[in-house]
N, C-alpha and C positions, 0 to 999 in steps of 0.2 A: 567482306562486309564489315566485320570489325576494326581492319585496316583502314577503311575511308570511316566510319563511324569515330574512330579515334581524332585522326585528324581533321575533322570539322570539327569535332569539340575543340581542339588545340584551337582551333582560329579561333572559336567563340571565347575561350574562356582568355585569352589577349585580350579582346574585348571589352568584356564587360567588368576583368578588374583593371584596365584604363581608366573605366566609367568610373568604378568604385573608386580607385585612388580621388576622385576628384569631390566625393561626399562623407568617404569613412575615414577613420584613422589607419595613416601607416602602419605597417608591422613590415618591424625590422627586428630581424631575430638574431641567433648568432653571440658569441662574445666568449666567456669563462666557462668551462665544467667544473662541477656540475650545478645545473641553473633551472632544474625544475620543480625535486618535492626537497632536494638538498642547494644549500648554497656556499657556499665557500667561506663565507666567516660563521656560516649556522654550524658547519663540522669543525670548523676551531673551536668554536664553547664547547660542543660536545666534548671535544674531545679533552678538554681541559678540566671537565667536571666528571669525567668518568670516575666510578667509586663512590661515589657521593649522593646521587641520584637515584635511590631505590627502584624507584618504579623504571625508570630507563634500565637501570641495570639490568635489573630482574629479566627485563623485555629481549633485553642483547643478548646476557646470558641463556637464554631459549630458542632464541632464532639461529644463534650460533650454533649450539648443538645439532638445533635440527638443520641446518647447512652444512655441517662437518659431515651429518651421517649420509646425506646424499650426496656429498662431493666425495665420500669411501664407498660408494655402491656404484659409480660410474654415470655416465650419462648415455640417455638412451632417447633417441630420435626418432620412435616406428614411424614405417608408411603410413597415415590418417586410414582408417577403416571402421570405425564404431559409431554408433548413437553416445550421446550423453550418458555415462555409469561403464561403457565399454574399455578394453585397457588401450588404446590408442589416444581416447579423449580422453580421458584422466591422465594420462601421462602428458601428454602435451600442456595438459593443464596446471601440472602440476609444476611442468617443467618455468611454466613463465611466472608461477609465486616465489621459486627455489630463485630464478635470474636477479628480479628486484630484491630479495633478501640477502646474494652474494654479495649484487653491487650495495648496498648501501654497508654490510660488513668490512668491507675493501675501505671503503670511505673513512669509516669511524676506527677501524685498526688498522688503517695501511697494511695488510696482510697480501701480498701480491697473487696466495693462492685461490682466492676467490675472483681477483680481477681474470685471473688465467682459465677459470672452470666459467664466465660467464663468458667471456672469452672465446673460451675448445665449444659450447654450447650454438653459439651465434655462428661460429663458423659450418657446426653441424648442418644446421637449419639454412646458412646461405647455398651451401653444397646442394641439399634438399630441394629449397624452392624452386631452384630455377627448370627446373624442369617439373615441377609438382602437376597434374591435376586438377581441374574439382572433385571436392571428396566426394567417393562413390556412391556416399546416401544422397539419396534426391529428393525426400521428402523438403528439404526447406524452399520458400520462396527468394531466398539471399542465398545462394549455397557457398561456402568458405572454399582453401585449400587446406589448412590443416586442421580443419574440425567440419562436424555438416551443415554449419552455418556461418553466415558471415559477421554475428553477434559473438560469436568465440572467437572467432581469427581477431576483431577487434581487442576484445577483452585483452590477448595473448599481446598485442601491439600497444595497448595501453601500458604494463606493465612492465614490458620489454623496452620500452622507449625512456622509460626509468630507469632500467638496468645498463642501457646503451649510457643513458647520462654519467654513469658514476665510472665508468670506465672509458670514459672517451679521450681521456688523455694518457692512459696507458697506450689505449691501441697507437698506431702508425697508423700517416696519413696514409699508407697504400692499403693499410686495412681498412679503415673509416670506408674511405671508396669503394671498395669491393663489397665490402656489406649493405653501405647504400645503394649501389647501383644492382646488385644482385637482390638483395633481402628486403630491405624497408622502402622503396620506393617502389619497387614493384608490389609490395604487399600492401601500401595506404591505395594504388592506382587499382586496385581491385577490391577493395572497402567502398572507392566511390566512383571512379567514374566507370567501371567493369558492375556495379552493383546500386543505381540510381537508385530503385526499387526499397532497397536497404539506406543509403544515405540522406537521401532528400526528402527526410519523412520529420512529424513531430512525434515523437515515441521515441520510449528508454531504446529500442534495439540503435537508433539513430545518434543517442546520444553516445555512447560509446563508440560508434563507428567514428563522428564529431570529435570526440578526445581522440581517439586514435591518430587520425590524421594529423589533428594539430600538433601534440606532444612529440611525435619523430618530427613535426618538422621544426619545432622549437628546437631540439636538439640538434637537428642538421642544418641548422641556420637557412629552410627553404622558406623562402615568404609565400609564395605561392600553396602550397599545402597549407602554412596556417593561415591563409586568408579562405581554400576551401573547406577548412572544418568550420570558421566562425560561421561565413553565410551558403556554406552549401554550392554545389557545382548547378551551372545553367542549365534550367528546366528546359531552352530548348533544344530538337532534337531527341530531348526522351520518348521514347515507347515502349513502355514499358505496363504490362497491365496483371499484374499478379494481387491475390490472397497470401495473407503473411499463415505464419504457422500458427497466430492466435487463434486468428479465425475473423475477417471481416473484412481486412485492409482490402483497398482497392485503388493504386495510385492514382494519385488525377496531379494535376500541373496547377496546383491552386501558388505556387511561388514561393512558398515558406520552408526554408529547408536551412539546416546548418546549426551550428551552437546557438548562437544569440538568440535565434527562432526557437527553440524548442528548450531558451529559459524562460522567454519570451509567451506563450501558448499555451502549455502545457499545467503550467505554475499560476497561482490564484497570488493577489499582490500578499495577501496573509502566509504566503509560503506553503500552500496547501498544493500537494501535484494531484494533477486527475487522475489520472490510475488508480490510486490508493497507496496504501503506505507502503505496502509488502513491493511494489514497484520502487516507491517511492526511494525506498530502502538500497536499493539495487542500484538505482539512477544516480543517486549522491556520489557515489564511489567518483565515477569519470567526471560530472559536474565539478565536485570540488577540487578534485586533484587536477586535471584541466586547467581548472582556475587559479589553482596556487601556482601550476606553472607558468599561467601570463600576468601572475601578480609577482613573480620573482624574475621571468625575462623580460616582460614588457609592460610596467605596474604603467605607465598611463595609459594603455586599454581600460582602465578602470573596471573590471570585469565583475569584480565583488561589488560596487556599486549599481550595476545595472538593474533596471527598474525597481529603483527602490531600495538597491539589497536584499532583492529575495532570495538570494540562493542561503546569506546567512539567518533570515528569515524561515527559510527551510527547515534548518535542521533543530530550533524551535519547536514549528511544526511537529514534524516527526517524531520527535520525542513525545510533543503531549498526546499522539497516538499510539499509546501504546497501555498496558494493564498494570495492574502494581506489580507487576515481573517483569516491566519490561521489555512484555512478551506484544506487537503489533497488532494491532485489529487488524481482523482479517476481510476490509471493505476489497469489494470486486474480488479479482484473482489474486488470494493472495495462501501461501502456508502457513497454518497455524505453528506453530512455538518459533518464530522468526523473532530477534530480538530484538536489545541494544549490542548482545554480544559479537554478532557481526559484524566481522572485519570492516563494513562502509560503515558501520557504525563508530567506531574507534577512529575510522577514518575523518570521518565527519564531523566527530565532536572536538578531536583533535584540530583540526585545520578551522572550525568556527572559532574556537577558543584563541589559537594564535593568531588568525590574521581577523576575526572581529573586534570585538571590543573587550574580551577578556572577561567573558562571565562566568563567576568564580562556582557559576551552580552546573556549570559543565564538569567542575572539576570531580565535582561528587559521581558524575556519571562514568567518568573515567575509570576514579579509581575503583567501580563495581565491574567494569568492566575488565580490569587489572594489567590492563598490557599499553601500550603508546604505539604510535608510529618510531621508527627510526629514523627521525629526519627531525628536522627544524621545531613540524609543527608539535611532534609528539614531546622532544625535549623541554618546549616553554612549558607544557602543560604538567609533565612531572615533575621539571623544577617548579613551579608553582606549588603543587602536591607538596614536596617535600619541606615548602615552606610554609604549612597550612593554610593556606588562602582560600579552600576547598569549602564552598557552603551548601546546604541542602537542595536539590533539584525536585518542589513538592509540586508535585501537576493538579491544577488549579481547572475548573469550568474552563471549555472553550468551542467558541463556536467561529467555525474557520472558513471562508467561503471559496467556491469553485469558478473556474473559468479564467482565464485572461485578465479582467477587468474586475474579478468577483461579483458578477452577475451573473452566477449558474447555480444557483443554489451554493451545497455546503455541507459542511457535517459538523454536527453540533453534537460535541462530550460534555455530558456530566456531572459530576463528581460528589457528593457526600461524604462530609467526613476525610478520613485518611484514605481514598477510595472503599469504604464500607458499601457504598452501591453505586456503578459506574454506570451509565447509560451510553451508549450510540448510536445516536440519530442521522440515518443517511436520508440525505435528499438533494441526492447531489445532482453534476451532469452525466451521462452516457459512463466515462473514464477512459474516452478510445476503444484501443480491443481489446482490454482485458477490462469495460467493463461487462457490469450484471443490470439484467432487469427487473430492478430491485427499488423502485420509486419508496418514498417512505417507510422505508425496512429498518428495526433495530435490531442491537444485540442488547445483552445484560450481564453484569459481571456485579459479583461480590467478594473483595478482596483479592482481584486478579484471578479467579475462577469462574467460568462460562457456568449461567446460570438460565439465559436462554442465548441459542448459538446462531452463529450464520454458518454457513458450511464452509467458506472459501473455495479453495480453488480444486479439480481433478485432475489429481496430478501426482507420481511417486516422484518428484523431481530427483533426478540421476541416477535412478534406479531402475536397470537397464532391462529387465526380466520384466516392466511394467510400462511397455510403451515405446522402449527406450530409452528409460526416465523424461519423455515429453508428455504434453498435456495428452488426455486420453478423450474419448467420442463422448464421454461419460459430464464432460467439462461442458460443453452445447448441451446435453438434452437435458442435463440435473444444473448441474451449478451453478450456469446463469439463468436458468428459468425462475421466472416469479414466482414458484410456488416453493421452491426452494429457500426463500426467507420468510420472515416474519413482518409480512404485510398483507397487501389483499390483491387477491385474484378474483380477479372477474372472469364468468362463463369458461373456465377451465383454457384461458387462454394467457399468455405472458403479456406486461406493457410491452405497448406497442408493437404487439405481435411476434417479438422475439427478433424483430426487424434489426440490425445496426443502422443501418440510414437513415431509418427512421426514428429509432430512438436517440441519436447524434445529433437531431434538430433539435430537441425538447431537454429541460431541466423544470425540476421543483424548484417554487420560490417558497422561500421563508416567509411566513405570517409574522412572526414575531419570536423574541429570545431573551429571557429570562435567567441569567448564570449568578446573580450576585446574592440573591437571597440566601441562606445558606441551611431552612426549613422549608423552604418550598423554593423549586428551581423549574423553570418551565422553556420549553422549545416548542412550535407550531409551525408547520409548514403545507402548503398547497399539493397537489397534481393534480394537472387537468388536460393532459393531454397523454395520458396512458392509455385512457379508452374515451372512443371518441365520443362523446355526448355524455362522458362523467368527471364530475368533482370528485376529489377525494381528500378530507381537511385531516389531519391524524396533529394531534394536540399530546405530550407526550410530559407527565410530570416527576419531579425526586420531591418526595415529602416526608415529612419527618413530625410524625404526631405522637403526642405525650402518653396515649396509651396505648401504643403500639412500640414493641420492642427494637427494629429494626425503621428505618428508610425504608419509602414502598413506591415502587412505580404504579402513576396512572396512567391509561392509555386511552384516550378519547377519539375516535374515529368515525370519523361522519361522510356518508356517503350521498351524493345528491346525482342524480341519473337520471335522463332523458326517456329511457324504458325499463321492465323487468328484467331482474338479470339473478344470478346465482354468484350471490360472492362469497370464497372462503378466505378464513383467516387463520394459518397455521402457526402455533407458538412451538419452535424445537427446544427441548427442555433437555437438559443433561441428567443423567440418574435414574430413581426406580420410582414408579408409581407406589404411592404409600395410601389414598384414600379417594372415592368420588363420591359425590351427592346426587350419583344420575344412575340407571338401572341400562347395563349396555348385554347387547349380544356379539358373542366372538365364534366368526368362524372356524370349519374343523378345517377347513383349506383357505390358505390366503391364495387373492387375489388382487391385483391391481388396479387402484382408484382410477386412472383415465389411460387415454392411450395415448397419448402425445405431453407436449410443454410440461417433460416434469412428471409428470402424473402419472406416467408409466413405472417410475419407480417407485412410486411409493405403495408398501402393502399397507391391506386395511386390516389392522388386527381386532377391531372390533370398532361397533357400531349404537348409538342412543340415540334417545329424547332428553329433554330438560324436565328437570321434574319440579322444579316452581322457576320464580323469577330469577334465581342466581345460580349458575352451577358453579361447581368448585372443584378443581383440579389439585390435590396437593402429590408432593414427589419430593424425593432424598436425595441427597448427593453432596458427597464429599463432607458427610456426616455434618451437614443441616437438612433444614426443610425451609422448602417452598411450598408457597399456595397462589392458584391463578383462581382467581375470583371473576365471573362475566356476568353483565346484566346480561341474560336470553331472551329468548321466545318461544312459547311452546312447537311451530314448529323446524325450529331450530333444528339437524343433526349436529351430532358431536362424534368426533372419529381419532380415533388412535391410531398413527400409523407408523409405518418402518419401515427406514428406508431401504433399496435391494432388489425390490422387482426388478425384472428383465436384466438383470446383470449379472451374466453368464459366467465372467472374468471375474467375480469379486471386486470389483474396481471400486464400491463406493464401501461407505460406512454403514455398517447395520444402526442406522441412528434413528431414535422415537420422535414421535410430533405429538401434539392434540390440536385436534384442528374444528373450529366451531363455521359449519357450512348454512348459510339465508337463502334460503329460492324464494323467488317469483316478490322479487325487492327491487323498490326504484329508487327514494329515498331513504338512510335506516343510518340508525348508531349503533357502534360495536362499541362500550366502555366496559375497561378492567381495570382489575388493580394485580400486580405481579408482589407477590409478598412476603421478603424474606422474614424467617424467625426460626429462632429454637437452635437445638443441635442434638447429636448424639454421639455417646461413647461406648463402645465395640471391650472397652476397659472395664465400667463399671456398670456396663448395657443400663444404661439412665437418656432417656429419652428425656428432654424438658424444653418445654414450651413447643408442643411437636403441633398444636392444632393453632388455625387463621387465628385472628382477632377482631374479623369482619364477619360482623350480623348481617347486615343488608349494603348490598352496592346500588344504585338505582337512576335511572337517568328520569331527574324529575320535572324537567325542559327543555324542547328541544320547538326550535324553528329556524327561519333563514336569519332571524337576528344573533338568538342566542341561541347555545347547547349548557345544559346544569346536570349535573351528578352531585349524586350524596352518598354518604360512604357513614357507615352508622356500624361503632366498634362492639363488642362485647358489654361494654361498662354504662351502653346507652348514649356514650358523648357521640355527634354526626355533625363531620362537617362539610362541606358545599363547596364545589367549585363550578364556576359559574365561567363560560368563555361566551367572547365577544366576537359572531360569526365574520361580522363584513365588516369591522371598526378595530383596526391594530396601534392607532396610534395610543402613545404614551399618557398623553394629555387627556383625552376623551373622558367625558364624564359619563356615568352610564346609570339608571333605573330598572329595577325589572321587580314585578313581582309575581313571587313563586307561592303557592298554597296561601293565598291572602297576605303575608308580609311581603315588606317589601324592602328590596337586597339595592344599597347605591355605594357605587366606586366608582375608581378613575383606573382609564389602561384595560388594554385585553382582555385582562383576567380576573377574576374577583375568588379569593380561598379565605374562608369562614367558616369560624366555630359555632354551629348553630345551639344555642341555648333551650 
């Protein structure tokens, strides 16, 4: 079966790049080594400024070390046998970062004994393959030969295809041969057309399989391989019907497969990837290295320029998502402390800087990050460093949109001050399969410290006593359930049901966005198709008032409904409860809040009323204090919970919520104010400024035109924000009057100091 499946591909795929030659650009590969992330007058400068160049130096003299001490420890090729954190998969892994680190050593010191150890390596693994296996784990939907999926055998081909580059004119053409014909041509013929499933997808596992392919065959001068990484191998013929290991995927033959496609797709023209960052992060790597190698073998592809220049648009992106450390939001499936430090980071910034346009505020990101690439791109960027060119990289408001086209919504940062209070606003689309059902969900940070959290992803990634280090059962029931962020849940059920198909038709649209003021900054966004017969407007502000100590978020969320329903709104707060203005009972045994979406895990550690119009939540952490301030209803519940129920493994985090619960509501406004101040010292135990500054918060208008809140400090000053429900335009002139005055602006929004 695979015999005659083989060859009808082979006649198809004659075919249809006949067809393509007569619409696409040639690719003609082939010429000088090495011609991918290295080129042959880029390792003459090198080599001629050696000494001189700090931060290369520095870079070389550690890679070298750490290559001297594995090429004195031997090399070791096990049988493939592990999960992810197991010692087969780690070693294999390790083995194709040590290949690309020899060869480009070999390169920059002509040292023959690194060309000979990537060399004695390559030969190991040709030995190996040809009789290899699939590896014996079978959990993946792709399964690999020397790892249990076919997102690592890429990875391993990615890097190795670099390695093959710097030593290809060492080897003899009777070895080039034998390694192609045994090792790298069999191993791309099993990335895609052995593994459709896996290649012909828009998703990061595809894009690396996409680099894989094309980069051996840049290097082996195949035109055929890199005409299949750019547009993907013929959909027909496939049958192929699997769930990936995210959790959703379902192939279908919608046509889109291949690099271009899934720069193409995946990517918003603002450089924003749906995934989210923590992907986002991951993807860069094979995108741009990919791309510097058909910007150095074949620069009229024009690759970097494709739609736009998004892929250098990217790593823009990417950077503005991240905290004042650096450290990524953790939008959909993502790990929290993921950084800039990351190797695709260094990668990224490096290759934007050399082959963009030289933006000297990369330079600053580098040199935080302290190391370069070995190759072309990293050398312009240290030579520039060493020649102070280097200027501040300050992350600025941005609101970045989702989708192909940038019609899927978006996520909207930000910022006060030097990041003194960070906001982020999701309201984006689906993210594929790592995303969450999370419509209008934020986080909040002050000073690059979670001050209310999203949870991210479930997952001890490559830590192998937990899952295998793969996603765990924990990641479906808790971490992309709706109630798992800080938005709203309706009748104790997830947007749109927890469905992927269903939430993969639908995105939030943007109301409106507000970044340039720099005392009040506002974002406004829609959902109306999370539950069927409900609106949900969530209006979300950074304000900065003169007698308030700190920046404060407001949060305005209005809910308009076709029936009664029970909606909660959970805020996850990091720290220790410090004070409430509501009288609660705590159980002597917890129990968990619901049985399904989410709700299963969370205990209820205790239970209230509102005991007038506003309750008030204040909490510590990381010696400050916060205060969440809610207009109520008396009968409102308030719940404190922790996360943990039903998880038997420990898998999740003992983490707190307060969650304010509405029954039997069709229409209704939840507005708060989220309210950094104060701090404390553990030194001179001096508490200061530990209590709110907010006397009354109060929603003192609400219809289908407009919603109004007022916020009335300590000192008596209250002032008024007034939004404009179904009127976003700029221009719009607006009236309203509240309490017998009467309030007139232009634009969405109206904020006033009321006298």
């Amino acid at each position: 079966m695979e015999t005659m499946w083989r060859m009808n591909w082979n006649k198809r795929i004659a075919i249809v790049f006949a067809s393509l030659a007569l619409v696409l650009p040639m690719i003609s590969v082939g010429g000088e080594h090495p011609n991918l992330i290295m080129t042959k007058s880029g390792v003459e400068k090198i080599r001629a400024e050696l000494g001189s160049v700090p931060l290369f130096d520095e870079t070389l003299k550690n890679v070298r070390q750490e290559v001297d001490a594995e090429i004195e420890s031997g090399i070791d090729t096990p049988i493939p046998k592990d999960y992810s954190g197991g010692y087969t998969h780690e070693r294999h892994k390790r083995n194709f970062f040590i290949m690309q680190k020899a060869g480009v050593l070999y390169q920059i010191l002509q040292d023959e004994k690194y060309a000979k150890y990537v060399r004695d390596m390559l030969f190991q693994y040709e030995a190996m393959y040809k009789d290899l296996p699939l590896h014996p784990k079978t959990r993946s939907y792709a399964r690999g030969k020397l790892f249990w999926q076919c997102l690592n055998d890429s990875n391993w081909l990615v890097y190795v295809s670099q390695a093959y580059d710097t030593i290809y004119n060492y080897l003899s053409a009777e070895e080039r041969q034998q390694l192609e014909d045994n090792l790298f041509r069999p191993f791309a013929d099993h990335i895609s057309i052995d593994s459709p499933q896996f290649f012909n997808r828009v998703h990061n596992h595809s894009t690396w399989g996409n680099a894989a392919v094309g980069m051996i065959g840049l290097v082996m001068g195949d035109d055929e391989l890199v005409e299949r990484a750019l547009y993907g191998i013929p959909f027909e013929d496939i049958d192929v019907a699997a769930k990936d290991d995210d959790g959703g995927f379902i192939f279908d033959k919608d046509g889109k497969a291949g690099f271009l496609a899934n720069l193409d797709e995946p990517f918003s023209p603002d450089g924003y990837y749906t995934e989210g960052p923590y992907y986002q992060r991951y993807a860069m790597y094979p995108f741009l290295i990919f791309a510097q190698g058909l910007h150095n073998a074949k620069p009229d592809l024009e690759v970097l320029r494709h739609k736009d220049g998004v892929l250098l648009k990217a790593v823009d992106a990417l950077l503005a998502l991240a905290d004042k450390d650096g450290e990524f939001f953790p939008l959909n499936d993502g790990q929290k402390g993921m950084s800039y430090d990351s190797g695709a980071l260094v990668s990224a910034v490096d290759i934007a800087y050399h082959l963009g346009e030289q933006d000297p505020r990369l330079l600053s990101v580098a040199k935080d990050q302290g190391r370069v690439l070995l190759d072309d791109a990293g050398f312009s960027v240290a030579l520039a460093i060493r020649d102070g060119e280097a200027q501040p990289f300050e992350k600025k408001s941005v609101n970045l949109s989702d989708g192909p086209d940038g019609d899927q919504g978006g996520v909207a940062v930000l910022r006060y001050g030097n990041e003194d209070l960070t906001l982020v606003y999701k309201y984006a689309a689906q993210g594929l399969s790592h995303g969450h059902y999370d419509k209008l969900s934020f986080s909040l940070y002050e000073q690059g410290d979670e001050v209310l959290q999203d949870y991210g992803l479930a997952r001890f990634v490559n830590i192998g006593q937990k899952g295998g280090g793969n996603y765990l059962k924990e990641n479906t029931t808790w971490a992309k359930q709706t109630i798992a962020h800080n938005t709203l849940t309706q009748n104790e059920t997830s947007h749109f049901r927890g469905i992927y198909e269903v939430g993969s038709k639908h995105h939030s649209e943007l109301y409106f966005y507000a970044g340039n003021d720099s005392d009040v900054q506002v974002v406004s966004a829609i959902e109306k198709n999370a539950y069927p017969g409900t609106k949900i407007h969530r209006t979300m502000a950074l304000i900065k008032k003169e007698n308030f100590e700190k920046a404060f978020l407001l949060d305005v969320l209005k809910v308009n409904s076709d029936s009664k329903n029970q909606y909660d709104l959970p805020f996850y707060y990091m720290g220790q409860v410090i004070q409430v203005n509501f009288n609660y009972d705590s159980p002597m045994t917890l129990g968990a809040l619901g049985s399904n979406n989410g709700y299963q895990h969370l205990y209820v550690e205790s239970s209230g009323r509102p005991s007038g119009d506003n309750t008030k939540f204040s909490w510590m952490d990381n010696r400050k204090f916060y205060t969440l301030t809610s207009a109520t209803e008396p009968s409102d519940e308030l719940l404190f919970t922790r996360l943990g129920a039903n998880d038997p493994e420990f898998n999740l985090r003992r983490d707190p919520g307060f969650m304010i619960r509405r029954k039997d509501a069709a229409d209704t406004v939840f507005a708060s104010v989220v309210e950094p101040h104060g701090s404390y010292s553990p030194v001179s135990e001096l508490a200061i400024n530990s209590n709110s500054s907010i006397r009354e918060l109060k929603v003192v208008y609400d219809d289908k035109n407009y919603t109004a809140v007022s916020i009335e400090d300590l000192e008596g000053q209250t002032s008024l924000f007034v939004l404009s429900n179904i009127d976003a335009s700029v221009s719009e002139k607006h009236e309203l009057k509240i309490d017998g005055k009467a309030y007139r602006w232009t634009g969405p929004y109206h904020h006033v100091e009321i006298k």
